[in-house]
VOKOL-676050 format. One line per 2 residues: number of its first residue (from 1); their letters; for each residue x, y, z of N, C-alpha, C. Coordinates in steps of 0.05 Angstrom, whole numbers, plus 5000, padded with zeros to 4 digits. Each point is the difference from the previous one (the first is absolute). Example, Ala and Ser with C-alpha at 12.3 -4.5 7.8 and 13.67 -1.06 7.14 Angstrom:
residues 2
1> AS> 5264,4886,5156,4982,5024,5000,5018,5024,5000 ~ 4993,5021,4986,5016,5024,5001,4985,5022,5014
END
This chain:
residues 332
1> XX> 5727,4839,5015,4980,4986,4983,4972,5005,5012 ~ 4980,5014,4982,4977,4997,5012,4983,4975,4994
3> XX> 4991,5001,5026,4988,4971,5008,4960,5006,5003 ~ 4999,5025,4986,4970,4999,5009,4984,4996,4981
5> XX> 4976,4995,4994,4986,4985,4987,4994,5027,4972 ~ 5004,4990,4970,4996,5013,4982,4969,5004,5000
7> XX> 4990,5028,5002,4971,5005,4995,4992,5012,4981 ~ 4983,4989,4986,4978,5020,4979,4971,5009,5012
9> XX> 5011,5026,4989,4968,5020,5010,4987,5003,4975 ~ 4976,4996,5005,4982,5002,4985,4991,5024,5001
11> XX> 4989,5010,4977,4980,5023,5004,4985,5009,4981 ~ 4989,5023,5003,4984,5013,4975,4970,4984,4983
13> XX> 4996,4984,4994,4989,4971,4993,4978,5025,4982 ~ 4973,4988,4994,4979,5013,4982,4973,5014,5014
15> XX> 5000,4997,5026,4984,5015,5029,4998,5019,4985 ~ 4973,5012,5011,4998,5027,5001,5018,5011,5024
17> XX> 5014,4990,5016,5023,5007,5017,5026,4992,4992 ~ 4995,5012,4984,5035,4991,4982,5020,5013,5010
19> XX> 4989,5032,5001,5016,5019,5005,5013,5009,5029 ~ 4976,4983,5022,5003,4998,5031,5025,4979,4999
21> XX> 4993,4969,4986,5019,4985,4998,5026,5008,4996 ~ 5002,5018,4983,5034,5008,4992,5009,5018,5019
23> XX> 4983,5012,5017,5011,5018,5023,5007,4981,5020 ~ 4976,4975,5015,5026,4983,5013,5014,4992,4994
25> XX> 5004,4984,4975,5021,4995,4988,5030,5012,5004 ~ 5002,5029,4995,5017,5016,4996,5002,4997,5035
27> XX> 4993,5015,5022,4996,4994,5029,5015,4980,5015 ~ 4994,4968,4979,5010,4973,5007,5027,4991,4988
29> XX> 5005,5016,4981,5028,4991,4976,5021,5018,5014 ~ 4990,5025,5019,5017,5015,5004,5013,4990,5031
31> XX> 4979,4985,5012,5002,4987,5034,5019,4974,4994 ~ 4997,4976,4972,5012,4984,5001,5031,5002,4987
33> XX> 5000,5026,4990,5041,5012,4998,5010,5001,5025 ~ 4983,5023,5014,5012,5004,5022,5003,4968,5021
35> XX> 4981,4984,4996,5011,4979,5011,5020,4983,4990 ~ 5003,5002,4976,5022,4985,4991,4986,4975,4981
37> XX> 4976,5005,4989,4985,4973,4992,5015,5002,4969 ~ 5011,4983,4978,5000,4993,4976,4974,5010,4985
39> XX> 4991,5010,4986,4970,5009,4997,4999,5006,4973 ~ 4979,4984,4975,4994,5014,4982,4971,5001,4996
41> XX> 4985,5019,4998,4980,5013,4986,4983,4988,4973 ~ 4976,4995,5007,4985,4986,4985,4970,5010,5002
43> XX> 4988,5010,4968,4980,5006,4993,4984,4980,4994 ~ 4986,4984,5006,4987,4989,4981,4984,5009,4982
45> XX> 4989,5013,4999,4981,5022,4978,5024,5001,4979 ~ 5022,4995,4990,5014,5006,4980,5011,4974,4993
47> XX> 4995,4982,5022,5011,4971,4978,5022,5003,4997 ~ 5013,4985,4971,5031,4992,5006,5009,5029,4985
49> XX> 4997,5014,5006,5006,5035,4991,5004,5008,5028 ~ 5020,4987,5021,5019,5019,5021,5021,5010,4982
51> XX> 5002,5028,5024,5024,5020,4989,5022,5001,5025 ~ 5017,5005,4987,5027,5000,5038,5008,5032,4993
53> XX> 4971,5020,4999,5001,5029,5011,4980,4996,5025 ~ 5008,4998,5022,4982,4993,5028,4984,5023,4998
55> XX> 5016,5027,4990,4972,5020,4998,4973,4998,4980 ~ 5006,4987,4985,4973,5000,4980,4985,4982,5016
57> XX> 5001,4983,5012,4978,4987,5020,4987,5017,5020 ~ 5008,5018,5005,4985,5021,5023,4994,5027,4984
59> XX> 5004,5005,4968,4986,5019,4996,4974,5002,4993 ~ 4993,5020,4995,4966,5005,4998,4989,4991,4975
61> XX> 5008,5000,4976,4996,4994,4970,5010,4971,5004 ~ 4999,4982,4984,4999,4973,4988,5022,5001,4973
63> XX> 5017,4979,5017,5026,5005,4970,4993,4979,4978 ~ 4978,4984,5003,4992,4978,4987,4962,4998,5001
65> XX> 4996,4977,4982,4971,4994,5010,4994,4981,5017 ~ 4982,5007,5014,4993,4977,5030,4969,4993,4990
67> XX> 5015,4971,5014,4973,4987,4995,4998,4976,5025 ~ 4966,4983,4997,4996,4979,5014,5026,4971,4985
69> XX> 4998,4997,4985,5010,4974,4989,5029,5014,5004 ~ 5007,5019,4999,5033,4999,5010,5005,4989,5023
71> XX> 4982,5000,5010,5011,4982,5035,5019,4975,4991 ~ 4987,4980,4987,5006,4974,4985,5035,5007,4998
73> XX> 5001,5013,4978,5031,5006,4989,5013,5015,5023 ~ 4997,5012,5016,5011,5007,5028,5014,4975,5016
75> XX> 4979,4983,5002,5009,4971,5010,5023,4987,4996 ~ 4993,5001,4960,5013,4979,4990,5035,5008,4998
77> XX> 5008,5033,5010,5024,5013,5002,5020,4980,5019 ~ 5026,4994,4980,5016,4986,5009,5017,5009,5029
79> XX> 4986,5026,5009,5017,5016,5023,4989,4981,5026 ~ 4974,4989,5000,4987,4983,5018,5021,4985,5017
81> XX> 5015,4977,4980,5022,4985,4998,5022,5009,5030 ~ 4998,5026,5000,5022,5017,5023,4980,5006,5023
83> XX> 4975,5002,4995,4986,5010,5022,4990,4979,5031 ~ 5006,5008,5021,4997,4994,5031,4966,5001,5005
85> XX> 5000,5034,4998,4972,5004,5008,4987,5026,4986 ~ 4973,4996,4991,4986,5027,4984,4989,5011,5027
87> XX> 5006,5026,4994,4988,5013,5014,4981,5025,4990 ~ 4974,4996,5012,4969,5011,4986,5004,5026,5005
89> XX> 4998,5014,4980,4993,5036,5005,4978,4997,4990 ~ 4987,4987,4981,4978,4994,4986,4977,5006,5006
91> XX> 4981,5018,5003,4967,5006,5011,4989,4989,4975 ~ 4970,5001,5019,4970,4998,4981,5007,4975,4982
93> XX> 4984,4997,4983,4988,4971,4981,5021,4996,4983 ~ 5008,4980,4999,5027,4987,4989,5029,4996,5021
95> XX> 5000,5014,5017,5023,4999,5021,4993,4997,5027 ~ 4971,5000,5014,4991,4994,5024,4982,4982,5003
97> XX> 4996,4996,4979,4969,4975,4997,5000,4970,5004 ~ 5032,4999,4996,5009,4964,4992,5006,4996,4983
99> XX> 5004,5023,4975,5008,4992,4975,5021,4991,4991 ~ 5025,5027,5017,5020,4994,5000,5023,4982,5011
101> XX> 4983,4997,5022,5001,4979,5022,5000,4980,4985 ~ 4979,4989,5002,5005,4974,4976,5021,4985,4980
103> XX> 5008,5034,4983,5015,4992,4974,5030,4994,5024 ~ 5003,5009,5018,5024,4994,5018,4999,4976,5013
105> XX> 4982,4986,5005,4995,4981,5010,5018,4976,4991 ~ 4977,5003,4971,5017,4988,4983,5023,4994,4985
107> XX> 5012,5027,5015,5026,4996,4979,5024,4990,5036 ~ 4983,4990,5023,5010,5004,5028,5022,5009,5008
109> XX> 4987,5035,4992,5014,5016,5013,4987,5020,5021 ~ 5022,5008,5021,4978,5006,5033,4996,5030,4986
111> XX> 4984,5001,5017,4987,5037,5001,4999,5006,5025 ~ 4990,5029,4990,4999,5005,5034,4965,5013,4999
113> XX> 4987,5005,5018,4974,4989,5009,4985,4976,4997 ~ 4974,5010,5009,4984,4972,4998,5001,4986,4978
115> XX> 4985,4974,4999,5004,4981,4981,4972,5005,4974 ~ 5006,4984,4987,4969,5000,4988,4979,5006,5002
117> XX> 4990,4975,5018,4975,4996,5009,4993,5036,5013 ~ 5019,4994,5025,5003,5032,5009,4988,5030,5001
119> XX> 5017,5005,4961,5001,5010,4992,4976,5015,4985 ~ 4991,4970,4985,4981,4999,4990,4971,5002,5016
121> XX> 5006,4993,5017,4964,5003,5021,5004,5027,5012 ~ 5023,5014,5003,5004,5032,5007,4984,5016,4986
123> XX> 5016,4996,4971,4993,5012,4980,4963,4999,4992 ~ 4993,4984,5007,4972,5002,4989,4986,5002,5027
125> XX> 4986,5022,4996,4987,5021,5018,4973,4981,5014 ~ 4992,4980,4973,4976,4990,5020,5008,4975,5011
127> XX> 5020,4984,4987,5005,4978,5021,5015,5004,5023 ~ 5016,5025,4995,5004,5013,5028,4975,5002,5017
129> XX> 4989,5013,4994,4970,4998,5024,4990,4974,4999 ~ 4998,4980,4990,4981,4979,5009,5022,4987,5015
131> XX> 5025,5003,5002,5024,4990,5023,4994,5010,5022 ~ 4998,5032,4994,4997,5014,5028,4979,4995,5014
133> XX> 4968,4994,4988,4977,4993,5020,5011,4967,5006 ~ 5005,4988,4986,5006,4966,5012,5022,5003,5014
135> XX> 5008,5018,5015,5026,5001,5014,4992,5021,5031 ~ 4975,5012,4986,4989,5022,5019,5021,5022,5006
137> XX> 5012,5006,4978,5021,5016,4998,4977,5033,4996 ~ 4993,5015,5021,4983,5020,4993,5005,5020,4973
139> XX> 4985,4998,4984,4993,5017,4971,4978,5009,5006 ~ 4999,5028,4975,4971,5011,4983,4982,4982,4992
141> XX> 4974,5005,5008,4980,4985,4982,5001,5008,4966 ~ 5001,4973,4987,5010,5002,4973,4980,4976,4981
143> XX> 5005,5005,4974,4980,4987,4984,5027,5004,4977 ~ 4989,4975,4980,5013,5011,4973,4983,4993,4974
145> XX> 5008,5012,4974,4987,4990,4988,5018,4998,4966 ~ 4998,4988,4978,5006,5001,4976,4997,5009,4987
147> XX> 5018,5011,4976,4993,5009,4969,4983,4992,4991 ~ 4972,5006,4998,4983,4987,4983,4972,4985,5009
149> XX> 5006,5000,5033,4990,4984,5008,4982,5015,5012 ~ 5001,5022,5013,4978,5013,5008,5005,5031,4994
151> XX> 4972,5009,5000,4995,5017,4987,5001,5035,5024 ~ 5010,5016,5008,5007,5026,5011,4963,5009,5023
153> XX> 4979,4993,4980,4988,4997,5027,5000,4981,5030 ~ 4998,4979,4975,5009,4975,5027,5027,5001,5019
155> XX> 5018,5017,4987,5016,5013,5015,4986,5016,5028 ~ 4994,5018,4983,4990,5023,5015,4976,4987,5030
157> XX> 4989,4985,4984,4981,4991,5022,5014,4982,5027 ~ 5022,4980,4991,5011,4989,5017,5017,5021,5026
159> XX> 5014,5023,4981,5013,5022,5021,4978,5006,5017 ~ 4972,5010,4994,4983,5010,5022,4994,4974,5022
161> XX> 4995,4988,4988,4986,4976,5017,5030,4981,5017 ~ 5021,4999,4988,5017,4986,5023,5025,5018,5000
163> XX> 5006,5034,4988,5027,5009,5010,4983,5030,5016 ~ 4988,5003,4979,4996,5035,5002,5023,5018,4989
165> XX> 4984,5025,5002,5021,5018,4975,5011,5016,5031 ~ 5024,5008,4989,5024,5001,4982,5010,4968,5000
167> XX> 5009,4988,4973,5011,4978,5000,5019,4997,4984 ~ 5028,4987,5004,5014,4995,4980,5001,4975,4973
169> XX> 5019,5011,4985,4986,4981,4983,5026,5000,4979 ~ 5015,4976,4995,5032,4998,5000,4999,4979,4979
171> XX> 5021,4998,4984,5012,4976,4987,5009,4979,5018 ~ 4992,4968,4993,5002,4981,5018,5034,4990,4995
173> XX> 5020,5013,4976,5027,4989,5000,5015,5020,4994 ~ 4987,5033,5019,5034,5021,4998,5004,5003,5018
175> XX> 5025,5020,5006,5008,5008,5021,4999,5032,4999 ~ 5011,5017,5020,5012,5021,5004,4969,5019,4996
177> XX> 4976,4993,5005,4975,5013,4993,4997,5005,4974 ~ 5014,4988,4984,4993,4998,4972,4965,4994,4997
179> XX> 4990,5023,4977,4971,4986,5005,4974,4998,5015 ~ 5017,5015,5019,4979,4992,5024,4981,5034,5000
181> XX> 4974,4999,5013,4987,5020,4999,4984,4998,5031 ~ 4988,5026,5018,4987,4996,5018,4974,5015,4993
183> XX> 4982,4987,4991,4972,5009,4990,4983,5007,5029 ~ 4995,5026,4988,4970,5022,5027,4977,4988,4994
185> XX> 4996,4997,4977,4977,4993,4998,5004,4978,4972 ~ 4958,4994,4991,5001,4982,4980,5009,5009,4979
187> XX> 5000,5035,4985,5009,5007,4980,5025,4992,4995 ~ 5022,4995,5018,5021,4992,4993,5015,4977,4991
189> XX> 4981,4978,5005,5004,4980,4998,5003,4976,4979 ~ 4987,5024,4973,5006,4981,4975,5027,5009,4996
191> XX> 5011,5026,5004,5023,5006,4989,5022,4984,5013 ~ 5004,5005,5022,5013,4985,5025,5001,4964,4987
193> XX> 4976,4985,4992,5007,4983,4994,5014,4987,4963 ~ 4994,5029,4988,5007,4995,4977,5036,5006,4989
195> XX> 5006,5016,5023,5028,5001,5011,5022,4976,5000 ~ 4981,4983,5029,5014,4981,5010,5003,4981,4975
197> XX> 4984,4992,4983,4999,4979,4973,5025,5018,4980 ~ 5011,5018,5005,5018,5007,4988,5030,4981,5001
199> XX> 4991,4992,5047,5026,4986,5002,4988,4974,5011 ~ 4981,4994,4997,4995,4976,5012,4977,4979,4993
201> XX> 4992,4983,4988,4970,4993,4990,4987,4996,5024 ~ 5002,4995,5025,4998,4993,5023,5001,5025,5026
203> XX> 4973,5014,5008,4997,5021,5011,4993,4999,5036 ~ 5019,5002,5009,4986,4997,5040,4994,5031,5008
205> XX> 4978,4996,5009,4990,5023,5017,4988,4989,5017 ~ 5018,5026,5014,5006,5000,5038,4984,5022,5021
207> XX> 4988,4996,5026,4995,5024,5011,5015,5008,5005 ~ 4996,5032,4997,5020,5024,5011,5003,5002,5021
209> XX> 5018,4995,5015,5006,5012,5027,5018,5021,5003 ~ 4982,5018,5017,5009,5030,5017,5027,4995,5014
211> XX> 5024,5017,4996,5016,5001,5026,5022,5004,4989 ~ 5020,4981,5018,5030,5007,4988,5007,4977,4981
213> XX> 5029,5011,4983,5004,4979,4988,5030,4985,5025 ~ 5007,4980,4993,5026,4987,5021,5001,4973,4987
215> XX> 5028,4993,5003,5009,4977,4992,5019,4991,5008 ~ 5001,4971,5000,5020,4989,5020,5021,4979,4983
217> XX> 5029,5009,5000,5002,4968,4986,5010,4976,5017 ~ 5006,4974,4983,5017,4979,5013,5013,4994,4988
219> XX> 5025,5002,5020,5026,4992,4987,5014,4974,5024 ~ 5001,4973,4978,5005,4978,5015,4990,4987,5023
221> XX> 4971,5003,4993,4974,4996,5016,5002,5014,5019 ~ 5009,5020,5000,4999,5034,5031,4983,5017,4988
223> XX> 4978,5005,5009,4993,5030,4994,5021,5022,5009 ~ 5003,5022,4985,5011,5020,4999,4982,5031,5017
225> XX> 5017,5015,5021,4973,5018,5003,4981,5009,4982 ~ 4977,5013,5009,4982,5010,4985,5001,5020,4986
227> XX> 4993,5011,4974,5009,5028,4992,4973,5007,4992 ~ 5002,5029,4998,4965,5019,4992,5017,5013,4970
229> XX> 4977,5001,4983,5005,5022,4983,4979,5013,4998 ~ 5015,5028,4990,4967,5016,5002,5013,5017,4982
231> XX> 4982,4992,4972,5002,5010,4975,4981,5026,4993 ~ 5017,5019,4981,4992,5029,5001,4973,4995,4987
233> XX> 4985,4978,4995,4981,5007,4977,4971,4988,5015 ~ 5018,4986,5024,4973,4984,5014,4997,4976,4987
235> XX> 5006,4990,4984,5007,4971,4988,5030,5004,4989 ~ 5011,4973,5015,5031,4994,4987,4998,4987,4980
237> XX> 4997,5017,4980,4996,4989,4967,5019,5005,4986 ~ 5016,4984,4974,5022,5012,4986,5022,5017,5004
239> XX> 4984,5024,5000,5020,5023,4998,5011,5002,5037 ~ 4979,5000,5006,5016,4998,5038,5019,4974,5003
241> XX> 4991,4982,4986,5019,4981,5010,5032,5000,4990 ~ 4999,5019,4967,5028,5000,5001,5004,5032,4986
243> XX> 4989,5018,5010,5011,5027,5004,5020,5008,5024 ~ 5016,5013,5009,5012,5007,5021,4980,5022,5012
245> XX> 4994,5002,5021,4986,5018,5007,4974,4997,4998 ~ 4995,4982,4989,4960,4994,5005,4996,4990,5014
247> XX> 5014,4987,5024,4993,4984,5014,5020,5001,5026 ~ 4988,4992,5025,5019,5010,5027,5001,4974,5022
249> XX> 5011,4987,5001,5008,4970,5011,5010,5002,5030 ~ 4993,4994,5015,4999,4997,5031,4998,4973,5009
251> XX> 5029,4985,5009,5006,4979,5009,5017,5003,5030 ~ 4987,4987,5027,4976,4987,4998,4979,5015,4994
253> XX> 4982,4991,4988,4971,5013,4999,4996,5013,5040 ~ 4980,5024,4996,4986,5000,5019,4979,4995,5010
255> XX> 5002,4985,5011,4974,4979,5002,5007,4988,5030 ~ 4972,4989,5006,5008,4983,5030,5015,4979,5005
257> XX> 5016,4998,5012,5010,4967,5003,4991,4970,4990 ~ 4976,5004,5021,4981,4971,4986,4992,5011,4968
259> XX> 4998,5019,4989,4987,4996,4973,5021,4994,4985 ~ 5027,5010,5004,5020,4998,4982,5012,4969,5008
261> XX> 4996,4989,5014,5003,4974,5006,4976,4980,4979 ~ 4981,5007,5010,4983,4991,4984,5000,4992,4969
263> XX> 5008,5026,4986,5009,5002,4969,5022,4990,5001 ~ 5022,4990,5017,5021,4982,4995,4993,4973,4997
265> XX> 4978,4987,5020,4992,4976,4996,4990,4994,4974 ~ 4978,5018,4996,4990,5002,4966,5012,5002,4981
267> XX> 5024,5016,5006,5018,4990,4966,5016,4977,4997 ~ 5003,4986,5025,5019,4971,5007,4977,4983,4987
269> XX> 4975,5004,5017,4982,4980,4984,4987,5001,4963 ~ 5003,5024,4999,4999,5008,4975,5017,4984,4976
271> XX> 5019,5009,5014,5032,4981,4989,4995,4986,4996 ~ 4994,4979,5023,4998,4968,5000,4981,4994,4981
273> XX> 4973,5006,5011,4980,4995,4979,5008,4995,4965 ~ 5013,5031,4997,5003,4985,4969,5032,4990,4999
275> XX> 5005,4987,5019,5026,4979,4997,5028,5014,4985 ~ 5001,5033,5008,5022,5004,4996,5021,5002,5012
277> XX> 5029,5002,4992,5034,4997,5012,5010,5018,4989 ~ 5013,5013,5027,5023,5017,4998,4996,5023,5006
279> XX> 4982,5019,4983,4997,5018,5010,4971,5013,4988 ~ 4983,5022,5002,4983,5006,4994,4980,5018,5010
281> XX> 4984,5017,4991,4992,5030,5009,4965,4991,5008 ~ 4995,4999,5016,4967,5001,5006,4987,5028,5001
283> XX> 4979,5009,4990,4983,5028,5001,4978,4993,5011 ~ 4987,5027,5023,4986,4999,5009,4974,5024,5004
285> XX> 4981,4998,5003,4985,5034,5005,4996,4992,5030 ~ 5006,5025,5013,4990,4998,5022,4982,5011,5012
287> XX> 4967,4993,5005,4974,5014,5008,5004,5031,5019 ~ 4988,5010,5006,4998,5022,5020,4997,4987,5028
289> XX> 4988,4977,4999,5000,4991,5036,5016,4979,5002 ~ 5025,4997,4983,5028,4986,4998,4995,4972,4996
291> XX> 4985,4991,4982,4998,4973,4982,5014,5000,4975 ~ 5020,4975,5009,5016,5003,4976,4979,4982,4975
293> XX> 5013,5004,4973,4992,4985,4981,5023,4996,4984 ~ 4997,4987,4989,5028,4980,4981,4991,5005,4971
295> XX> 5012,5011,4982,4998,5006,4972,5007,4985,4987 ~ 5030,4995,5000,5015,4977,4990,5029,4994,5003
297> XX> 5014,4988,4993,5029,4993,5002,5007,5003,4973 ~ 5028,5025,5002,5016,4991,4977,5022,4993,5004
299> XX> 5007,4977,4971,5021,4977,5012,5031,5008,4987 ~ 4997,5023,4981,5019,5018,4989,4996,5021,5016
301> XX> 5006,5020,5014,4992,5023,5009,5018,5018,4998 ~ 5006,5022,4993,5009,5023,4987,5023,4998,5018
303> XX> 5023,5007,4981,5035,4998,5016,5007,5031,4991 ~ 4994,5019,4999,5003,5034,4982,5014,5013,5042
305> XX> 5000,5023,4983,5010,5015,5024,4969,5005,5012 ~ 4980,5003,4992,4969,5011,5007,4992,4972,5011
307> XX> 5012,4986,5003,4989,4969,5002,4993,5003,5028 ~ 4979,4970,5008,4995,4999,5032,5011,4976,5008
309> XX> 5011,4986,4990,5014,4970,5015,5022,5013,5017 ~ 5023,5017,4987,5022,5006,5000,4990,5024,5023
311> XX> 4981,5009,5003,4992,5025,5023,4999,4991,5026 ~ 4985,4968,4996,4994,4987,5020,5026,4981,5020
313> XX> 5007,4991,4972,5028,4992,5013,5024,5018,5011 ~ 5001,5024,4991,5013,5024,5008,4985,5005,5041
315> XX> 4981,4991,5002,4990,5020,5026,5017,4976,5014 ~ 4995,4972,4988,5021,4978,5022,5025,4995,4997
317> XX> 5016,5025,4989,5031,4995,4997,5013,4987,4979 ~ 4977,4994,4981,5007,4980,4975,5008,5032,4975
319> XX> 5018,4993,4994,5012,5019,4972,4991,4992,4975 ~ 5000,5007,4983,4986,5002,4965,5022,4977,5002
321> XX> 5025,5007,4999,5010,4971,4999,5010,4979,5008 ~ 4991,4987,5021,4998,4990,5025,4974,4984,4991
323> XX> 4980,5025,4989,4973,4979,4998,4996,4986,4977 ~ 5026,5009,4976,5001,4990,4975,5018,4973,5001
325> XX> 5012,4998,5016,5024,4973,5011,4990,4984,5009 ~ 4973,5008,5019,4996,4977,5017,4969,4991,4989
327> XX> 4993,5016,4974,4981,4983,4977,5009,4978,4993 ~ 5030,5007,4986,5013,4979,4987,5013,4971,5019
329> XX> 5007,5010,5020,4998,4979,5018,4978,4989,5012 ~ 4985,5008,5005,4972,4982,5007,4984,4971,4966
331> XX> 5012,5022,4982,4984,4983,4980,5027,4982,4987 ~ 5019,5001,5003,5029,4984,5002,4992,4965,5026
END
């Protein structure tokens, strides 16, 4: 008789990371057979239109139409009734923000990562930073501003006078560099911000910092060693992040002792700051004279074979599924 808890994985949802989503997904559905978990598969982007072909959830085309309001009818699926625990493959806006979180809340059933609140202050790029300075959690000097509200010079003028160019300049609710642009100069800067209103009404721009990229995660309030990536393009954007081969991952990072110590403290506090559990990925740039800076925490973070949780937990003896078991037990 199996005695282990029936799980639903979520995935796919209406992100512009839909398609990252269904790769952990597929990653995570394939770790919880081999463990032995009861497991069915859940889109919400398709509402009460599940199919029991497990492959049409991980192919590349759409066997249905997805939408936001299908979440609702996702919910209201009588399969709930059997379910233990959801488990998030879910990226970007609608599956990392608290949305989904929520609709589970309410129906009190566990998940696995952070909670709401969590989730939701992760997800948004600038209340992440006003956590991080009231926490003295070290960040980029950053500013934001609104749809409508100000006008591309006053942009422009604020970058010279409190970032300086090169500066970034990002959607305040995506993930995976969706959106995001690193402007040389002022010419770039109306485009760069007329971009981000594509995914966000709400625009943070950040100073650029020189150096490496590295990130650390925590899993069950431990930081995890440090890892470097060093992406073929000089920014780990998109395509480096989930091409094979754009990108070259070195865990531990090489780096000094005290610095990689350092960036462990900072993603614990990072964590804390925005009050997340269980597990979670902190990013960092690291200067040329080895100052770290804190970008942000994500509270979904990529489960794929290209992934960095699963890299990191690999350097400390933790297995893809090992680290997928003891998600579900920590948030159990």
């Amino acid at each position: 008789m199996n005695t282990k808890p029936r799980i639903a994985l979520l995935l796919g949802g209406t992100s512009p990371e839909r398609e990252v989503s269904k790769s952990t997904g597929k990653s995570v559905y394939k770790a919880l057979q081999n463990l032995g978990y009861p497991t069915v598969i859940i889109d919400p982007a398709y509402g009460d239109d599940q199919r029991d072909n497990i492959d049409l959830f991980f192919a590349n085309d759409n066997y249905g139409p997805i939408s936001n309001p299908n979440y609702i009818k996702a919910m209201n699926l009588d399969i709930w009734k059997q379910i233990d625990l959801a488990f998030l493959a879910l990226h970007g806006k609608w599956g990392e923000d608290g949305t989904i979180q929520s609709l589970l809340e309410l129906k009190e059933i566990k998940y696995t990562g952070s909670k709401v609140l969590s989730s939701a202050l992760a997800m948004d790029k600038i209340k992440s930073k006003i956590l991080f300075d009231h926490h003295k959690v070290t960040t980029p000097k950053w500013f934001a501003v609104k749809n409508g509200d100000s006008k591309t010079d006053y942009v422009i003028d604020r970058i010279k006078t409190e970032l300086n160019f090169p500066a970034v300049i990002k959607p305040n609710d995506q993930g995976s560099s969706v959106g995001l642009t690193i402007c040389k100069s002022e010419n770039e800067v109306e485009a760069a911000i007329n971009l981000t209103y594509e995914y966000s009404d709400r625009v943070l721009i950040e100073e650029y910092i020189p150096g490496r990229e590295l990130t650390v995660a925590v899993l069950d309030d431990k930081p995890l060693p440090v890892l470097e990536i060093k992406p073929k393009h000089g920014l780990y954007d998109y395509e480096c992040k989930y091409t094979s081969g754009m990108s070259e991952y070195i865990v531990p990072a090489e780096i000094p002792g005290e610095v990689s110590h350092q960036l462990q403290v900072l993603a614990f506090n990072a964590f804390k700051a925005l009050r997340c559990e269980t597990y979670a990925r902190v990013d960092f740039r690291l200067s040329p004279d080895h100052k770290p800076y804190t970008l942000e925490v994500n509270t979904l973070p990529g489960m794929t074979s290209l992934s960095l949780v699963p890299k990191m937990a690999k350097a400390v003896g933790i297995s893809f599924d090992e680290l997928v078991e003891k998600i579900i037990n920590l948030s159990l």
